[in-house]
KEBA-806354 format. One record per residue (C-alpha): residue in one letter; x, y, z. Coordinates in nm, 3 decimals, always signed. Example, Ala and Ser with C-alpha at 12.3 -4.5 7.8 and 13.67 -1.06 7.14 Angstrom:
REM residues 2
+------+---------+---------+---------+
| rest |       u |       v |       w |
+------+---------+---------+---------+
|    A |  +1.230 |  -0.450 |  +0.780 |
|    S |  +1.367 |  -0.106 |  +0.714 |
+------+---------+---------+---------+
//
This chain:
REM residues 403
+------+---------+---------+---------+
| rest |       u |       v |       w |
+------+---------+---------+---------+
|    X | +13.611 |  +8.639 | +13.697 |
|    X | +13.396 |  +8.348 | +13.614 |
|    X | +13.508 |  +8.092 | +13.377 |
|    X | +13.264 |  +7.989 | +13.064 |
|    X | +13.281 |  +7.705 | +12.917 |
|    X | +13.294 |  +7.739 | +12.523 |
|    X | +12.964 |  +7.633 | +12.304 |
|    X | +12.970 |  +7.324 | +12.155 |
|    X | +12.957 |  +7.387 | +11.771 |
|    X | +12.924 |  +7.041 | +11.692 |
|    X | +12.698 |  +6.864 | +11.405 |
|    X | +12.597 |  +6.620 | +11.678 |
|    X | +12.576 |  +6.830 | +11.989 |
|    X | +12.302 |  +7.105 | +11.722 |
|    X | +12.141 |  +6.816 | +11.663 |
|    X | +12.090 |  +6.674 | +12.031 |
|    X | +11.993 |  +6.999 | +12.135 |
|    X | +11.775 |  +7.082 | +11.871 |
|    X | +11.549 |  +6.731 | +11.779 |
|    X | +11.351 |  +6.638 | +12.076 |
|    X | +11.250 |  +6.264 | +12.054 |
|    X | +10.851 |  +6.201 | +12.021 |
|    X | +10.688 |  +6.006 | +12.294 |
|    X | +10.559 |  +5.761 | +12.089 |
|    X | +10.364 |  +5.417 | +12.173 |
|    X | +10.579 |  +5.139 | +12.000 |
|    X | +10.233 |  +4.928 | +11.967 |
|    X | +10.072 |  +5.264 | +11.774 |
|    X | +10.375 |  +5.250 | +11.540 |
|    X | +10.368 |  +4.894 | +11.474 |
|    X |  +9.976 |  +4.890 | +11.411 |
|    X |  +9.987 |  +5.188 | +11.182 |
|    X | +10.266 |  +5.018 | +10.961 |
|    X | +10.081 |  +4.681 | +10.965 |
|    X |  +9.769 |  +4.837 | +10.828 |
|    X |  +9.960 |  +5.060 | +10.567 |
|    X |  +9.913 |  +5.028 | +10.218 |
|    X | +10.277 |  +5.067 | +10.152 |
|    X | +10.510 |  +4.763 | +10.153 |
|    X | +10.728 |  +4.744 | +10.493 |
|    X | +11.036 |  +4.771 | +10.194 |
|    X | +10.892 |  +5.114 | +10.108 |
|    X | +10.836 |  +5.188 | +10.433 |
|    X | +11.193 |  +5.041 | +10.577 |
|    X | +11.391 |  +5.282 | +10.295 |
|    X | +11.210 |  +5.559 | +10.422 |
|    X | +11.240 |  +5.528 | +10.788 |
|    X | +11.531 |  +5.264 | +10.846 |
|    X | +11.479 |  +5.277 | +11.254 |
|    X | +11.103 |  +5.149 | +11.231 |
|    X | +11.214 |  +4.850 | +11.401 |
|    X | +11.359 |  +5.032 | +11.637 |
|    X | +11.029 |  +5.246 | +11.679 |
|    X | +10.829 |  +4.915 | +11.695 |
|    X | +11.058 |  +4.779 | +11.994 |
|    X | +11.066 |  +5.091 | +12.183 |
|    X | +11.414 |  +5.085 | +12.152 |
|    X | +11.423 |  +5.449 | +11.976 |
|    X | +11.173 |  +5.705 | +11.923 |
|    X | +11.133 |  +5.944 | +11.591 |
|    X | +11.170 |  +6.303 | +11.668 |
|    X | +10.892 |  +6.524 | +11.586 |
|    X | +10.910 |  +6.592 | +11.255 |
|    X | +10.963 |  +6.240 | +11.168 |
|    X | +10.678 |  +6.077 | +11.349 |
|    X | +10.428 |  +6.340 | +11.135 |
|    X | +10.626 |  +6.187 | +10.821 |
|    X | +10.539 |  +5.872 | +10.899 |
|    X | +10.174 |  +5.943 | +11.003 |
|    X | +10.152 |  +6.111 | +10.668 |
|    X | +10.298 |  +5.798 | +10.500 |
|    X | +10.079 |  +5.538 | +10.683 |
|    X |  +9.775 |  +5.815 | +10.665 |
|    X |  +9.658 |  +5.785 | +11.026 |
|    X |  +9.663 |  +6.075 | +11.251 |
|    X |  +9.979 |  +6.155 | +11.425 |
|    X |  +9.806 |  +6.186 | +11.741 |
|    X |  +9.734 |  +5.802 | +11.699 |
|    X | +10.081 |  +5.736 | +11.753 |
|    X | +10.078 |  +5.919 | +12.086 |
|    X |  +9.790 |  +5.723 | +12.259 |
|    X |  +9.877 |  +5.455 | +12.512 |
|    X |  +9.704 |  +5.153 | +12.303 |
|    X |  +9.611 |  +5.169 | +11.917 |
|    X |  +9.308 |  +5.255 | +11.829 |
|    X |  +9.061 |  +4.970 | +11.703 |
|    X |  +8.993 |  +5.002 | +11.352 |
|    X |  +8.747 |  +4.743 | +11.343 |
|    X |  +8.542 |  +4.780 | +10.962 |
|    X |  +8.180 |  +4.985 | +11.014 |
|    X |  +8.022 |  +4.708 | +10.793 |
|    X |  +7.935 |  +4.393 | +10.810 |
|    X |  +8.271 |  +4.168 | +10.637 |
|    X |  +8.193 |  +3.837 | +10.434 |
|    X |  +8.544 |  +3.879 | +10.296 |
|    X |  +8.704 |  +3.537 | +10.282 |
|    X |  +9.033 |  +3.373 | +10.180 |
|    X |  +9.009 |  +2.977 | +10.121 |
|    X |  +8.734 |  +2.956 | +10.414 |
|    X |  +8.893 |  +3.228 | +10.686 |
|    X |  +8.751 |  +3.581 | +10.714 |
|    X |  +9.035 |  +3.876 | +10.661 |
|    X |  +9.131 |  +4.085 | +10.952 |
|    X |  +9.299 |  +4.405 | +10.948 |
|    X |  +9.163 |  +4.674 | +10.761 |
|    X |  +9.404 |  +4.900 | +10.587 |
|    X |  +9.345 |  +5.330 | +10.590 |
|    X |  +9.248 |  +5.299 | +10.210 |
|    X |  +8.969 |  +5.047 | +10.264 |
|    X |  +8.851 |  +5.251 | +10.572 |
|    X |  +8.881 |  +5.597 | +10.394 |
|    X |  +8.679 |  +5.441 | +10.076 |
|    X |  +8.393 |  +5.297 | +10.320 |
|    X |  +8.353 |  +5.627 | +10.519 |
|    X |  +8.347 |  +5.826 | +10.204 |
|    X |  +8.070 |  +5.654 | +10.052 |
|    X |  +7.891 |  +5.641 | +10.309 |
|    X |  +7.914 |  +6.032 | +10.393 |
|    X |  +7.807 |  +5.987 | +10.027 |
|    X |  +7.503 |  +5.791 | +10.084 |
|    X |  +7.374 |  +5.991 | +10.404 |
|    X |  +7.375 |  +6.273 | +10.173 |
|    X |  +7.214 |  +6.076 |  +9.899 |
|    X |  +6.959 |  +6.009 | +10.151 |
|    X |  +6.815 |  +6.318 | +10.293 |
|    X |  +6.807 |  +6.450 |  +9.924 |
|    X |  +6.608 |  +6.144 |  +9.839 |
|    X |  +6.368 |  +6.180 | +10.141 |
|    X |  +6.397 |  +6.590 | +10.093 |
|    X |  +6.283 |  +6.524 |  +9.702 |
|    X |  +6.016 |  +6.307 |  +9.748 |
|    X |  +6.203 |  +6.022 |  +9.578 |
|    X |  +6.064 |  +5.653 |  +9.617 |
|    X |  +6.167 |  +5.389 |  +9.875 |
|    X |  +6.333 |  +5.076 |  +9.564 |
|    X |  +6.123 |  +4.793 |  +9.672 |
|    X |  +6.405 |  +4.544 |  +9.538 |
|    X |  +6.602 |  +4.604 |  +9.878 |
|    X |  +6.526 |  +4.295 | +10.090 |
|    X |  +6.279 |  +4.179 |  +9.885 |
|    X |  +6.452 |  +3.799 |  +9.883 |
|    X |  +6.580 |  +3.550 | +10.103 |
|    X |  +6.870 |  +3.291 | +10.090 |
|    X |  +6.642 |  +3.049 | +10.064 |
|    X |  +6.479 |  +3.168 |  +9.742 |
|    X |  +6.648 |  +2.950 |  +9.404 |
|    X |  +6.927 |  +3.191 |  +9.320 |
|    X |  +6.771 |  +3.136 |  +9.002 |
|    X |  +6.452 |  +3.314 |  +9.028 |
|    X |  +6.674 |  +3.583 |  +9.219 |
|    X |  +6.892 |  +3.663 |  +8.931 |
|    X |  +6.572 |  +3.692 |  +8.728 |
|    X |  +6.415 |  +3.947 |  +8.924 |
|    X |  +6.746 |  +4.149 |  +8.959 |
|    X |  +6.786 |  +4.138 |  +8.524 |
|    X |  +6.417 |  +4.247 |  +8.540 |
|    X |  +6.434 |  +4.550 |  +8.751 |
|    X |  +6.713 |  +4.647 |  +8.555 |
|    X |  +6.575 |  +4.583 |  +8.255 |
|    X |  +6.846 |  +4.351 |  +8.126 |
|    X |  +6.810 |  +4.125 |  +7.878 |
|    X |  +6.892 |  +3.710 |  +7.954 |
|    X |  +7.167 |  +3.659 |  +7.909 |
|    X |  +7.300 |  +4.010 |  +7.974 |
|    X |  +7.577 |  +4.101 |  +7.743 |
|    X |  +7.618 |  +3.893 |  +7.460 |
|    X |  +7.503 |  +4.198 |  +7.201 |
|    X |  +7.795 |  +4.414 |  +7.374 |
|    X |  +8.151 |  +4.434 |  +7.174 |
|    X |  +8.377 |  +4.454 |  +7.419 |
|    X |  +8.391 |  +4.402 |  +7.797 |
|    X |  +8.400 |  +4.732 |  +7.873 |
|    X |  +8.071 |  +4.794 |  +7.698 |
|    X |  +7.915 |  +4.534 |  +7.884 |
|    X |  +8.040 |  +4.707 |  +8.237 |
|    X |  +7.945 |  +5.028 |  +8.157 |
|    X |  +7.554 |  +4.917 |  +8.004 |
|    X |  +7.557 |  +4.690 |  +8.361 |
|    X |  +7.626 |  +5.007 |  +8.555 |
|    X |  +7.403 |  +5.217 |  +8.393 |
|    X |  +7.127 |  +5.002 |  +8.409 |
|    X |  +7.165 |  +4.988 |  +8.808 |
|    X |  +7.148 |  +5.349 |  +8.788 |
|    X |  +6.846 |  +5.382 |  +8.625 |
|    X |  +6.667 |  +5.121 |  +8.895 |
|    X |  +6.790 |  +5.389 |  +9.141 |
|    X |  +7.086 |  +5.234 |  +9.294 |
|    X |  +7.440 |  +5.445 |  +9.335 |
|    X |  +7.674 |  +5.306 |  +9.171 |
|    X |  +8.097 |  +5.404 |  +9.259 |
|    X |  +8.391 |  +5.251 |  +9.045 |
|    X |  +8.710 |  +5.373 |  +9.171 |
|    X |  +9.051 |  +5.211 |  +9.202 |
|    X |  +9.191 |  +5.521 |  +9.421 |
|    X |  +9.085 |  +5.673 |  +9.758 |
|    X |  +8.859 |  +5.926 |  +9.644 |
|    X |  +9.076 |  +6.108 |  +9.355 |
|    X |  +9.416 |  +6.082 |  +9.537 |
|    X |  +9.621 |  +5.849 |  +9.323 |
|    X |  +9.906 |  +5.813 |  +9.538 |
|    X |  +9.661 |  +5.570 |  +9.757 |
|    X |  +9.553 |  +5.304 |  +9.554 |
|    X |  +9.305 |  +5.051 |  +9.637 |
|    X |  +9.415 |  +4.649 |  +9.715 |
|    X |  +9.183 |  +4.427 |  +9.449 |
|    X |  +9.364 |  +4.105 |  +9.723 |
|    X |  +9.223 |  +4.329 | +10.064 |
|    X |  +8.838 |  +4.389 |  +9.900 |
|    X |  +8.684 |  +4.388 |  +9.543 |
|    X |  +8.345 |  +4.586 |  +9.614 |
|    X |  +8.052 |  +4.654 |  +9.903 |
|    X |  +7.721 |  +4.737 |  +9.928 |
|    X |  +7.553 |  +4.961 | +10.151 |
|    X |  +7.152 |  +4.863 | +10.186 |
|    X |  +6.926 |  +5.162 | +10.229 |
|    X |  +6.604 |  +5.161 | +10.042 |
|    X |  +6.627 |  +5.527 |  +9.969 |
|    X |  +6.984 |  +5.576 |  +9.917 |
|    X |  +7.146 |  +5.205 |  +9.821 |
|    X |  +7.464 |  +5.178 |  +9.729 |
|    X |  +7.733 |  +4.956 |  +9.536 |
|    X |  +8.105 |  +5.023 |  +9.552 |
|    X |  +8.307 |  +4.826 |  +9.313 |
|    X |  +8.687 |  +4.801 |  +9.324 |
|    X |  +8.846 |  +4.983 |  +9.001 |
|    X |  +9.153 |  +4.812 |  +9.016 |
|    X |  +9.013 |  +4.486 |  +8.940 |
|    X |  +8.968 |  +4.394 |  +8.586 |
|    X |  +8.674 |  +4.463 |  +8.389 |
|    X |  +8.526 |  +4.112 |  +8.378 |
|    X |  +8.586 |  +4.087 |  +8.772 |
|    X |  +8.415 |  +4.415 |  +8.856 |
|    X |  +8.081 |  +4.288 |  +8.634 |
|    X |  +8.096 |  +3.994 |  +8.880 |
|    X |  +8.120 |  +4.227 |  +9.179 |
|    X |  +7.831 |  +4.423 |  +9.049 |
|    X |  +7.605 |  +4.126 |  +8.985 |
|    X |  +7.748 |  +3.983 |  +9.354 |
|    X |  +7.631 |  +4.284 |  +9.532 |
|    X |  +7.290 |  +4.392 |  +9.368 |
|    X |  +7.198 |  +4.029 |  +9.530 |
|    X |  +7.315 |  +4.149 |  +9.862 |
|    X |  +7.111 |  +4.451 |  +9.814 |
|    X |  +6.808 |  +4.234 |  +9.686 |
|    X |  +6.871 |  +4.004 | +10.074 |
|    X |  +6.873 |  +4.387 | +10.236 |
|    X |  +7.254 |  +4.320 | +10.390 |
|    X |  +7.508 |  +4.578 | +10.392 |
|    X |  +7.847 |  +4.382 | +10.308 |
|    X |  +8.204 |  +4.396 | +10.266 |
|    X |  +8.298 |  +4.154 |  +9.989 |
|    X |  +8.573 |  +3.953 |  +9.771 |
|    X |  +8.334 |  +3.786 |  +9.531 |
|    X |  +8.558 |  +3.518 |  +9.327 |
|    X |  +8.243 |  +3.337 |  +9.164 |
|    X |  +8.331 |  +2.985 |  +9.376 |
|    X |  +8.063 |  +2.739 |  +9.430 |
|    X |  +8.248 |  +2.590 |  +9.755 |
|    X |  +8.153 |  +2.657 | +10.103 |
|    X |  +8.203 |  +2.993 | +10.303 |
|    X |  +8.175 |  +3.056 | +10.629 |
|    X |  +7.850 |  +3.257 | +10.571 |
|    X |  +7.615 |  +3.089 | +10.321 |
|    X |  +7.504 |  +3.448 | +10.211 |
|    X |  +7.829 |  +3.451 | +10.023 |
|    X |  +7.789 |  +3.135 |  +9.828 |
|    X |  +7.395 |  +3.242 |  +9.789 |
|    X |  +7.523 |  +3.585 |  +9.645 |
|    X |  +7.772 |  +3.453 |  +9.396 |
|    X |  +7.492 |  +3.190 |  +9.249 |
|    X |  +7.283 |  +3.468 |  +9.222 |
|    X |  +7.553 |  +3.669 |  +9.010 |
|    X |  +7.710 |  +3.370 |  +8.789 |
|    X |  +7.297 |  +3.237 |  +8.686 |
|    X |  +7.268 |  +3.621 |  +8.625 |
|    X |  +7.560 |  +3.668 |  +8.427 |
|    X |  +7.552 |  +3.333 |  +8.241 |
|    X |  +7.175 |  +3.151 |  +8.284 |
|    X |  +7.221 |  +2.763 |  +8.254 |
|    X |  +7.023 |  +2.768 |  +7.961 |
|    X |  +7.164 |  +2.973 |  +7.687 |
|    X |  +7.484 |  +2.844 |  +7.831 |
|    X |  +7.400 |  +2.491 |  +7.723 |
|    X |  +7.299 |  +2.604 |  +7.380 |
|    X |  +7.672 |  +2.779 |  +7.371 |
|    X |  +7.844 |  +2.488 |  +7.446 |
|    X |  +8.012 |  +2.296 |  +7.183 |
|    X |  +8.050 |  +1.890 |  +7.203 |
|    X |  +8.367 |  +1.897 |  +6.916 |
|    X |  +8.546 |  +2.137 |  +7.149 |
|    X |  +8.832 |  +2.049 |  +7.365 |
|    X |  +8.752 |  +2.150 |  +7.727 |
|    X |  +9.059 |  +2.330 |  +7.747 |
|    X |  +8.921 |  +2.587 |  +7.506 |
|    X |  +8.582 |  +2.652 |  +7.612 |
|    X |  +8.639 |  +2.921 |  +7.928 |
|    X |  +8.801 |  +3.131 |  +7.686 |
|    X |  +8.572 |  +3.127 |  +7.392 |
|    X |  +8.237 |  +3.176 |  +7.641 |
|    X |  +8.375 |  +3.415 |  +7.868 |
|    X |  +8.427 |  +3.608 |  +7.552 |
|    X |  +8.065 |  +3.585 |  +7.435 |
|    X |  +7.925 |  +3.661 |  +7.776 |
|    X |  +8.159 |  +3.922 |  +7.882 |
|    X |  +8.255 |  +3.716 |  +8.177 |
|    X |  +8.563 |  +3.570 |  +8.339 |
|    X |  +8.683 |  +3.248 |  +8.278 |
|    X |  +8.629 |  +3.185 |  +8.666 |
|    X |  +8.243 |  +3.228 |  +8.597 |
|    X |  +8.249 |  +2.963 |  +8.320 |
|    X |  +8.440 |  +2.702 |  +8.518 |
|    X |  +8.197 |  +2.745 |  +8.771 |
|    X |  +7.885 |  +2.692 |  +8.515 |
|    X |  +8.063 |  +2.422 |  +8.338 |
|    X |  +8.047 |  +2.251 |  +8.700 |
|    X |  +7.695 |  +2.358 |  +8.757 |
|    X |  +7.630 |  +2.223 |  +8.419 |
|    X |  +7.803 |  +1.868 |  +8.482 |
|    X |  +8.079 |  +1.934 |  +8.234 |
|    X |  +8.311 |  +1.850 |  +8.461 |
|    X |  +8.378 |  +1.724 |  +8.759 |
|    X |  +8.534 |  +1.835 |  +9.106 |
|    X |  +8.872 |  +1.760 |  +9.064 |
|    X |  +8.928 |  +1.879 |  +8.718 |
|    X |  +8.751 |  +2.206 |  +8.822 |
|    X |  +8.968 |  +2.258 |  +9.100 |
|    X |  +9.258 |  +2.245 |  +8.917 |
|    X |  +9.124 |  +2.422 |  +8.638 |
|    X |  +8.978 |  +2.676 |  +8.944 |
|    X |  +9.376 |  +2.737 |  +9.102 |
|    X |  +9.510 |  +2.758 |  +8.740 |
|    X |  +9.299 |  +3.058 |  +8.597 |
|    X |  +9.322 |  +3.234 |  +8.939 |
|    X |  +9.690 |  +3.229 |  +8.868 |
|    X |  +9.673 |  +3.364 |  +8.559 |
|    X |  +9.396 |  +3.649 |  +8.712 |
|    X |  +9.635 |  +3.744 |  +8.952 |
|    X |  +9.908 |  +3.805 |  +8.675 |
|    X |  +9.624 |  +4.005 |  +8.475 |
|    X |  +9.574 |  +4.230 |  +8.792 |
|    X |  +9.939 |  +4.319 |  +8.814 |
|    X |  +9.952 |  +4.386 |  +8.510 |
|    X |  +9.669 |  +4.599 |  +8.476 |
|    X |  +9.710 |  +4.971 |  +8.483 |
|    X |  +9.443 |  +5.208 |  +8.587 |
|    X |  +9.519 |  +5.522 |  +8.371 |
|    X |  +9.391 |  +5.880 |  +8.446 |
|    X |  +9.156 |  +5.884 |  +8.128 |
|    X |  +8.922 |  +6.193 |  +8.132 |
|    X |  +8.877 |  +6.361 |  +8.411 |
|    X |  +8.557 |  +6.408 |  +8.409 |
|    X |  +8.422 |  +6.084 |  +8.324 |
|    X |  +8.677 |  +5.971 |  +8.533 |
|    X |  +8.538 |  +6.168 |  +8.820 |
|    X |  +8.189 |  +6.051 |  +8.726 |
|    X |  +8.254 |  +5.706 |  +8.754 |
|    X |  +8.386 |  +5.735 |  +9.092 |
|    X |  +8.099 |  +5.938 |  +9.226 |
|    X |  +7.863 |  +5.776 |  +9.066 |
|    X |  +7.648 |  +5.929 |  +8.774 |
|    X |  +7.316 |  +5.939 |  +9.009 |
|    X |  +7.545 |  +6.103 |  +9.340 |
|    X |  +7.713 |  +6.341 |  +9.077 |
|    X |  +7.377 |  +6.469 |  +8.887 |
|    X |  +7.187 |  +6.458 |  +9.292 |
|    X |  +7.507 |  +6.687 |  +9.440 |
|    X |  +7.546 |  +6.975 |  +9.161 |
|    X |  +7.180 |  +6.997 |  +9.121 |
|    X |  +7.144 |  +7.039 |  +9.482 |
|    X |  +7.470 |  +7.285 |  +9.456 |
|    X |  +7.329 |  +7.500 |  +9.198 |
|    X |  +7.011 |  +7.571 |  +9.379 |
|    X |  +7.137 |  +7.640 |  +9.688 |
|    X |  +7.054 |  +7.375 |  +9.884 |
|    X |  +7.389 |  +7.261 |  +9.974 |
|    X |  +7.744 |  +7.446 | +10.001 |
|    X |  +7.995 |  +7.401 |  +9.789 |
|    X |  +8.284 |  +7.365 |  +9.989 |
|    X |  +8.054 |  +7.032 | +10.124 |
|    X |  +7.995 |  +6.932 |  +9.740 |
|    X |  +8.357 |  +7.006 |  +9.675 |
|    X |  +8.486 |  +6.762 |  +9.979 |
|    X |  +8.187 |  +6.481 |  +9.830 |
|    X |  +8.333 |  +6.537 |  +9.468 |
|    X |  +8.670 |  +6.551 |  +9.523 |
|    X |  +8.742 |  +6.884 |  +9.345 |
|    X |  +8.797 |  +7.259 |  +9.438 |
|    X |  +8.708 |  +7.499 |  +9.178 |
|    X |  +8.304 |  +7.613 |  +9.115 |
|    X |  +8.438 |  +7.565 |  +8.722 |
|    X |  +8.498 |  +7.236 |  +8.782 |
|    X |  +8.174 |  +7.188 |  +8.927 |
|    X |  +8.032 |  +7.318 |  +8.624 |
|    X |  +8.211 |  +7.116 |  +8.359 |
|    X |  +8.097 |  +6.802 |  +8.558 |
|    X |  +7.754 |  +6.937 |  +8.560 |
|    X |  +7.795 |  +6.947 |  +8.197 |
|    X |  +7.967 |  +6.634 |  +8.165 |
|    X |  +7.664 |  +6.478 |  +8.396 |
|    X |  +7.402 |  +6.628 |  +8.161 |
|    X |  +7.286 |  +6.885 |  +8.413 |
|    X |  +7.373 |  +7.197 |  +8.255 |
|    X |  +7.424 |  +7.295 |  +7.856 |
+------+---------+---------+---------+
//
């Protein structure tokens, strides 16, 4: 009679038998945690043999390298393929810290560009399918016109008054007059500080602070809603003169007059600050009894500006000079760091909310085009971020399309 031998009961024999190891590329597991928006703390509590991953030294099972593709939000089959993917960025980048570009896009910033511009293809076959007009602002300028006469032209097609905002209360008025005065001129205007409406993937003001997308049918601003209030009016003013050049860009406007490695940056944020602040009612604002110290404060207040933006003019202005302003310069973006961390980007509404992150022109384009039947609403659903036909009709409310 044959001899058996008996099963191994054991915790660790079940589990050898039972968790097959993933064949996973260590370089696809190091890339994807690189480029994760989660801190490699977060993401070393979670999964404590990452380095191990990384070296090749160990390999998840199954169930854990999905975990960690759902953490890192890539794929899993990424992590399968014998070289990472390239994620290079499917715009042009003018991003810059000091005077180097940024590498290394993260899944957020790459999920936020392809989403508006799914966005804007819609946009533009409704525009073209409508019979809407072609905006005659896009590339209508050149770097080598005076930023000057640029910023004019922009506060004119949006019918802005010079300077801007000094009749608005608060700062938030000013940013939400500023956006819906670039909606009326026709462009699409998105404010979000989340991937679409998932809030457990926030967007990195220190990665990017806005884009533009350059179409003349369909163009588009995205604007960083992490960022505080004052930063994301410089944003918008930074990338309505990259539409007015006709360049689709990826950018971290900071208001600096210093050199960048592409001049369209420095052109752009000339363009925004004479916008924002022109030299000359600045000059009557100024006060010759005030200490220095004091002034950034007191006229970003009545311009609805950073203090960044009035360092810069008092340099323009020949207030002060280069070395005071750069110490001035690293001292305020100090304290602007500090304000980001401590800012908190609250649910609010939802529907305004949702508006603002869609953009009021998108929104009222989509459900109109819903409600007639010209496009499906599982497609305006995905655009929206949403999933009820309700929902879609208390925006539509919300957006002034139905009663």
């Amino acid at each position: 009679m044959a001899c058996h031998k008996p099963l191994d009961t054991s915790r660790a024999n079940r589990k050898a038998q039972g968790m097959t190891t993933a064949p996973v590329t260590p370089e696809c597991i190091r890339q994807a945690a690189e480029r994760s928006s989660r801190s490699r703390e977060e993401l070393l509590v979670k999964f404590p043999k990452l380095p191990e991953w990384e070296s090749g030294t160990a390999r998840p099972t199954l169930p854990q390298a999905r975990e960690f593709a759902r953490k890192v939000h890539v794929p899993v089959g990424a992590l399968f393929l014998s070289r990472p993917l390239a994620a290079d960025i499917p715009i042009p980048d003018f991003r810059t810290t000091a005077t180097r570009p940024i590498t290394g896009p993260g899944p957020n910033l790459l999920a936020t560009i392809y989403t508006c511009q799914e966005r804007q293809n819609w946009y533009r076959d409704f525009a073209r399918a409508t019979g809407r007009p072609e905006r005659a602002f896009i590339a209508s300028t050149t770097p080598a016109t005076r930023p000057e006469t640029a910023a004019a032209d922009i506060g004119k097609t949006l019918g802005l008054p010079r300077p801007p905002f000094r009749a608005c209360a608060t700062t938030d008025d000013a940013l939400r007059m500023f956006i819906r005065q670039a909606d009326r001129a026709g462009i699409l205007v998105m404010v979000s500080g989340i991937v679409k409406s998932n809030t457990r993937r926030p967007l990195d003001v220190d990665e990017f602070r806005g884009f533009a997308l350059a179409d003349p049918l369909a163009p588009l601003i995205f604007i960083n809603g992490a960022d505080t209030k004052a930063a994301q009016i410089f944003t918008l003013a930074h990338e309505l003169a990259h539409l007015w050049l006709g360049e689709t860009a990826l950018s971290n406007p900071n208001a600096g007059p210093g050199p960048a490695p592409r001049q369209q940056e420095v052109w752009c944020n000339a363009v925004a600050a004479d916008l924002l602040v022109p030299m000359g009612a600045f000059r009557e604002s100024l006060n010759g009894d005030e200490p220095l110290a004091d002034t950034p404060e007191r006229l970003a207040r009545i311009f609805k500006v950073s203090a960044l933006v009035i360092l810069r003019r008092l340099l323009d202005a020949g207030r002060i000079d280069r070395t005071r302003f750069n110490r001035e310069w690293e001292a305020e973006m100090e304290r602007g760091r500090d304000r980001t961390e401590q800012r908190r980007t609250g649910g609010g509404d939802f529907y305004p909310t949702t508006l603002s992150r869609v953009g009021h022109r998108f929104a009222r384009a989509l459900i109109t085009s819903t409600l007639e039947g010209q496009t499906l609403y599982r497609d305006a659903f995905r655009m929206l971020g949403i999933s009820k036909a309700e929902t879609l009709n208390k925006l539509g409310i919300a957006a002034g399309v139905l009663e």
